[in-house]
C-alpha positions in Angstrom: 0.0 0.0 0.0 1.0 3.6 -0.8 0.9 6.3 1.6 1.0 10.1 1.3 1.7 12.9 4.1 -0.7 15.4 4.7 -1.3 17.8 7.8 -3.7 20.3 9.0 -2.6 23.6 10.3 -4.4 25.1 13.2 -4.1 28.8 14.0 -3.9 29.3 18.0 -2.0 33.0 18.5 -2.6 32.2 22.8 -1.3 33.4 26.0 -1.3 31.0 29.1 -0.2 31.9 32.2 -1.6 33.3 35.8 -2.2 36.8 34.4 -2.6 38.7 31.2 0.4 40.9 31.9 3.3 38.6 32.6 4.5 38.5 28.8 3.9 41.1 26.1 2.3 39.2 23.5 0.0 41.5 21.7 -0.4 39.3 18.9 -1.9 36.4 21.2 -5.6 36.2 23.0 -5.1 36.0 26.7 -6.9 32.7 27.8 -5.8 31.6 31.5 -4.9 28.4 32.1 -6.4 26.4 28.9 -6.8 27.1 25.3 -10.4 26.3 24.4 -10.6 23.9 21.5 -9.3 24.5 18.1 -11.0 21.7 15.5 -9.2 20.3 12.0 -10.5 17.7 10.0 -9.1 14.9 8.8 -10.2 13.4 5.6 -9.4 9.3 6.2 -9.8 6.5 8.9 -7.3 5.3 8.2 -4.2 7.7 9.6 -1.0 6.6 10.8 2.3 8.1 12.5 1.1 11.2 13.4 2.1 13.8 15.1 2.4 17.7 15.6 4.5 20.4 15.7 4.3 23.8 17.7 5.6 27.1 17.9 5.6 28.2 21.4 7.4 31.3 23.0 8.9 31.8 26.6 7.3 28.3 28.0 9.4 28.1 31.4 7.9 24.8 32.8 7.7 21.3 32.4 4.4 20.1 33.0 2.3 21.5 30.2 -0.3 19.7 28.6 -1.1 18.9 24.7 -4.6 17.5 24.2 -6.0 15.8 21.5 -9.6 14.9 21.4 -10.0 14.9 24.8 -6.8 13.0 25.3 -3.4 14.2 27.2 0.0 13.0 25.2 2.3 11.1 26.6 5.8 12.3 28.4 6.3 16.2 28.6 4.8 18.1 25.5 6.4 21.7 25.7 9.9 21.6 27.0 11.6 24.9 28.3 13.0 27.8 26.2 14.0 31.3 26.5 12.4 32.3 23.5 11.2 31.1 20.6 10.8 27.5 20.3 9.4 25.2 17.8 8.6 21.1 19.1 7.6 17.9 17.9 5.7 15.4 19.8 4.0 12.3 18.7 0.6 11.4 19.2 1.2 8.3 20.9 -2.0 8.2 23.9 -4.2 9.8 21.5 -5.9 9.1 18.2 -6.8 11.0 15.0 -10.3 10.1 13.7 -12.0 10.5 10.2 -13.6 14.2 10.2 -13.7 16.7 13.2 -10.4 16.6 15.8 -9.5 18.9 18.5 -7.0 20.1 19.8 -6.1 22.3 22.9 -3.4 23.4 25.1 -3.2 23.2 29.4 -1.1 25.1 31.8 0.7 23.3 34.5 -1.6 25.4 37.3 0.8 24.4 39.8 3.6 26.8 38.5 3.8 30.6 37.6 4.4 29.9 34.1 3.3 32.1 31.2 3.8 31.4 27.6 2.3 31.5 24.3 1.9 29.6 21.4 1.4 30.6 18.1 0.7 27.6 15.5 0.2 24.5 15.9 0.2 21.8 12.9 -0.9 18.5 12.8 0.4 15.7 10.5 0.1 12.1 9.5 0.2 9.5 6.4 -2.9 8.3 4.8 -3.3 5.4 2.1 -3.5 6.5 -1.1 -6.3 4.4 -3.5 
């Protein structure tokens, strides 16, 4: 069987963190301590190897959380970094489905922490007929 890559890019431009004023991101929403949920589609049943990258900025704490469809990832899913960072994390714990997915994004409440993350894109192989 033949297989060919294709992704869905999802537009999140938000700022996590204890308080609207601990970064100057003017380009991102302010949203607290979760993201609410950003859908993409997904046009087979039959996806494999997935797995997304994101552009996050100033994340200063293990701890943060990557959902997908309702589902945490597994390990750590936003490392560290001073600045500008861009990561890659498999979606092992949690599955893509044929049509509608969601995604969102959860701050470790138990740390001051405040980020942002600007894009997020989702990819995987699909059969092709």
């Amino acid at each position: 069987m033949s297989y060919r890559a294709n992704y869905a890019p999802v537009a999140v431009s938000a700022h996590l963190g204890p308080n609207r004023e601990a970064i100057d991101v003017p380009w991102a929403d302010y949203v607290g301590d979760a993201t609410p949920e950003y859908e993409f589609e997904v046009p087979t049943a039959d996806s494999t190897d997935a797995y997304l990258g994101l552009r996050a900025f100033r994340v200063g704490a293990y701890g943060h959380e990557i959902e997908v469809n309702g589902e945490p990832l597994s390990g750590f899913d936003l490392p560290p970094a001073d600045g500008w960072q861009y990561w890659e994390d498999l979606l092992t714990d949690a599955e893509l489905r044929e049509g509608t997915n969601a995604i969102r994004v959860v701050r470790d409440e138990t740390t001051d922490d405040s980020f942002a993350v600007n894009t997020v894109t989702v990819h995987w192989r699909e059969p092709v007929e």
